[in-house]
Every structure is written in structure tokens, then in C-alpha cells.
C-alpha positions in Angstrom: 0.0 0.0 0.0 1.2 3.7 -0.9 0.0 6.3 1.3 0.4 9.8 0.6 -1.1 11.6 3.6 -1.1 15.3 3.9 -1.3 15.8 8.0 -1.7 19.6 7.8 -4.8 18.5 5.8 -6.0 14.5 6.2 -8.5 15.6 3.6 -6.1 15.9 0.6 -4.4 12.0 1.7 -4.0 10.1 -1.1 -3.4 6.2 -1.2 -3.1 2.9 -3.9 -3.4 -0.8 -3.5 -1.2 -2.0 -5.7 -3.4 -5.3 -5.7 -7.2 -4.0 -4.6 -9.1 -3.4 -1.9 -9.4 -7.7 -1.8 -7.5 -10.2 -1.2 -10.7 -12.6 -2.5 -9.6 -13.0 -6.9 -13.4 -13.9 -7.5 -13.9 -10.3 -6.0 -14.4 -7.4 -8.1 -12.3 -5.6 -6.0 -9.5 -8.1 -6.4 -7.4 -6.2 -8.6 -9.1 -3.1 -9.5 -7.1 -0.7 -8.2 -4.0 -2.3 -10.0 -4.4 0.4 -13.4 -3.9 3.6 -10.9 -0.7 2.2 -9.5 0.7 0.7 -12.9 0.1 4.6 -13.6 1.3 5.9 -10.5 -2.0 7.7 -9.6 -3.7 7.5 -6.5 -7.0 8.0 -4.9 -8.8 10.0 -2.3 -7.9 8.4 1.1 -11.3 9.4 2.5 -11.3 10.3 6.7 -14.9 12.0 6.5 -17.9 10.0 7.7 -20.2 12.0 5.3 -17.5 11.4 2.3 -17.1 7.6 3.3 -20.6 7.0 3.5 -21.4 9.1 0.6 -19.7 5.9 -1.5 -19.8 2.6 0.7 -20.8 -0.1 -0.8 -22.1 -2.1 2.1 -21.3 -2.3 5.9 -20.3 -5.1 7.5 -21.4 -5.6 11.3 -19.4 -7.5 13.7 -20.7 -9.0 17.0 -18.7 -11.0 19.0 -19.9 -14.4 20.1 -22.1 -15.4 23.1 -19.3 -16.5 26.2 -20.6 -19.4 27.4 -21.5 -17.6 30.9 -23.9 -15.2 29.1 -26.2 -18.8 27.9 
């Protein structure tokens, strides 16, 4: 992964995958970020809610298991 991150202003970071956001190769995310680093171009490394919402997919919830004194 290739971060560019502008600290004065997280809002202009910048990052590339070289292989995709999946490790998964049925994924359609497996590889697709592999043209922008072939062409050394980046994109937006997003750290707004409103901006990372705006363009999610999906969320995935995790809830941890039962412990075995809370059956």
C-alpha cells in the first residue's frame, strides 16, 4: 500500500493498493485498483464519515460471540 497523507490537511491524503481493496480473486475488488498504480496515480484516502458513507458499498457488522456464561 502507498499512502500519501497530507497531515496539515487529512482531507487531501491520497493512497493505492497495488493489488485492490481484496484479497478474494473472485472479488471485483481483487485487482481493481491495479491500473492507478501501474500509472502511479492515487485516490482519495477518504477520513470523512459524510464522504465515506457518501460511496460505501455495504457495511459489515461484527458482533462477537455469546461467552458461554452469558447462555
Amino acid at each position: 500500500m502507498e499512502v500519501d497523507r497530507d497531515l496539515g490537511n487529512l482531507a487531501r491524503s491520497l493512497a493505492v493498493l497495488p493489488t485492490g481493496q481484496s484479497g478474494i480473486p473472485a472479488s471485483p475488488h481483487y485487482d481493481d485498483l491495479t491500473p492507478l498504480w501501474l500509472n502511479g496515480e492515487y485516490h482519495p484516502l477518504l477520513m470523512d464519515r459524510d464522504e465515506i458513507d457518501a460511496v460505501a458499498e455495504g457495511t459489515l457488522v461484527l458482533n462477537p460471540a455469546p461467552q458461554a456464561h452469558d447462555r
